[in-house]
Every structure is written in C-alpha cells, then in structure tokens.
C-alpha positions in Angstrom: 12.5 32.6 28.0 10.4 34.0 25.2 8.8 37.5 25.0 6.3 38.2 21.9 5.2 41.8 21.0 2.5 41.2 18.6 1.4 44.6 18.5 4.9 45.6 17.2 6.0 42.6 15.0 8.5 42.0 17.5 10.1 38.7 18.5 12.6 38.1 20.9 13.9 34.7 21.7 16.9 33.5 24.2 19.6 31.5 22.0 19.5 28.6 22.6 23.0 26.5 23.1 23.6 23.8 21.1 25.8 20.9 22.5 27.3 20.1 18.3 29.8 16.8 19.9 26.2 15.3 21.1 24.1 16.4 18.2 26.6 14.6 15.7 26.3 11.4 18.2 22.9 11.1 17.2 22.7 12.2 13.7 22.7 8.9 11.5 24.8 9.0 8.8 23.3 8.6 5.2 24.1 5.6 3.0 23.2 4.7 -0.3 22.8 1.2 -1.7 22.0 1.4 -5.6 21.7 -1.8 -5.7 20.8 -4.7 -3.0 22.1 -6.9 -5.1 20.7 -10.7 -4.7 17.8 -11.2 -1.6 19.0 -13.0 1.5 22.6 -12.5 0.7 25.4 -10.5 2.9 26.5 -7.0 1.8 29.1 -5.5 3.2 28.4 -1.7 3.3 31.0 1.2 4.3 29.8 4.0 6.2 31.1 7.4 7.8 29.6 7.2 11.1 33.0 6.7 12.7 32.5 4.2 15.0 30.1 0.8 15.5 26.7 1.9 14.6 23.8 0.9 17.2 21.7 -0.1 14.3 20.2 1.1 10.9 16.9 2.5 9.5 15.9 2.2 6.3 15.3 5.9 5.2 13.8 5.3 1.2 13.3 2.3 -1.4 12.7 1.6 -4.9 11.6 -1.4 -5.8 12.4 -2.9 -9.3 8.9 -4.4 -10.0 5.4 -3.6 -9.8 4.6 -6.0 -6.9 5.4 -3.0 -4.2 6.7 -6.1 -1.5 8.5 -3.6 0.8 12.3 -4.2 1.5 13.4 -5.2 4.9 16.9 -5.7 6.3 18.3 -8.8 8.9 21.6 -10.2 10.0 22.4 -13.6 11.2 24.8 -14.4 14.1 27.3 -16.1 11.5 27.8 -12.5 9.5 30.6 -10.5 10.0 30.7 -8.4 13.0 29.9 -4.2 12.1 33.0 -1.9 12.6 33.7 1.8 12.9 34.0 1.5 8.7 31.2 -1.0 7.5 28.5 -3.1 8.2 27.3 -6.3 6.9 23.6 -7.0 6.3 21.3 -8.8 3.8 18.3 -7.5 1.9 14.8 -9.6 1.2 14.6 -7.6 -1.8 16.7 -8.6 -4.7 17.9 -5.1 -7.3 16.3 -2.5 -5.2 17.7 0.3 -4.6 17.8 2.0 -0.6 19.1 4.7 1.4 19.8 3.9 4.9 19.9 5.8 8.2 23.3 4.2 10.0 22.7 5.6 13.8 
C-alpha cells in the first residue's frame, strides 16, 4: 500500500519483502569469454552459477573485424553434457570477445 503527500514532500511506501534464496535462482551469473577462440569449435567454459544452467544469453560482443556479422552460440548433441561447474558450447564467430548471461 502506498500513500503520497505531495503537498508535503512526503512519501511513504510499505517494505517490500524480498525472497533473496529465489532472487539468486534467477539471477544469471556473468561470464566472460576474451576470446571465442576458433568458429564452430567446443569451448568448455566454467561458471559460478552452482548448478546445471537452463541456458545462456549472450549479454555483449566485440567483434574483431569491420564486417559487424553478429556472434551466435549452438551446441550439438555429441558435446559434452553442462555441469554445476562448466559448460560447453561453440561460437560462429572466430577471436571475438563475449560476455554471457549463464541462467
């Protein structure tokens, strides 16, 4: 419930509780890759989620070269399966650099 006094610059606003076990559930963890390495081949990346991520985002790139072909990321059934400590996937970008979202 929120009550607003304009007249008197005065705010008041019920606290609101905050469930922190389910909001760091859903928080992704942040992961850097400085370098993708070669295109279309696996990378095995650790993370700190802290247990098998649902899936990945990519958050920011930097492509090496003036073409601006946007990196994208894939797995294939024969890669190695994603733990509570790392993940495999492959790039189609060869020496970018990304930050991930691991969710």
């Amino acid at each position: 419930m929120e009550r607003w006094w304009i007249g008197r610059l005065f705010a008041r606003t019920r606290a609101v509780e905050v469930d922190w076990h389910t909001l760091a559930t859903v928080m992704p963890d942040l992961v850097e890759v400085p370098d993708t390495g070669v295109a279309d081949e696996v990378q095995t990346i650790r993370h700190g989620l802290g247990r098998v991520p649902k899936g990945i985002v990519i958050v920011n790139m930097s492509v090496p070269d003036a073409s601006g072909v946007p990196v994208h990321w894939y797995r294939e059934y024969s890669d190695p399966a994603w733990t509570s400590k790392q993940i495999s996937v492959r790039f189609t970008v060869a020496g970018a650099s990304v930050l991930l979202g691991v969710f």
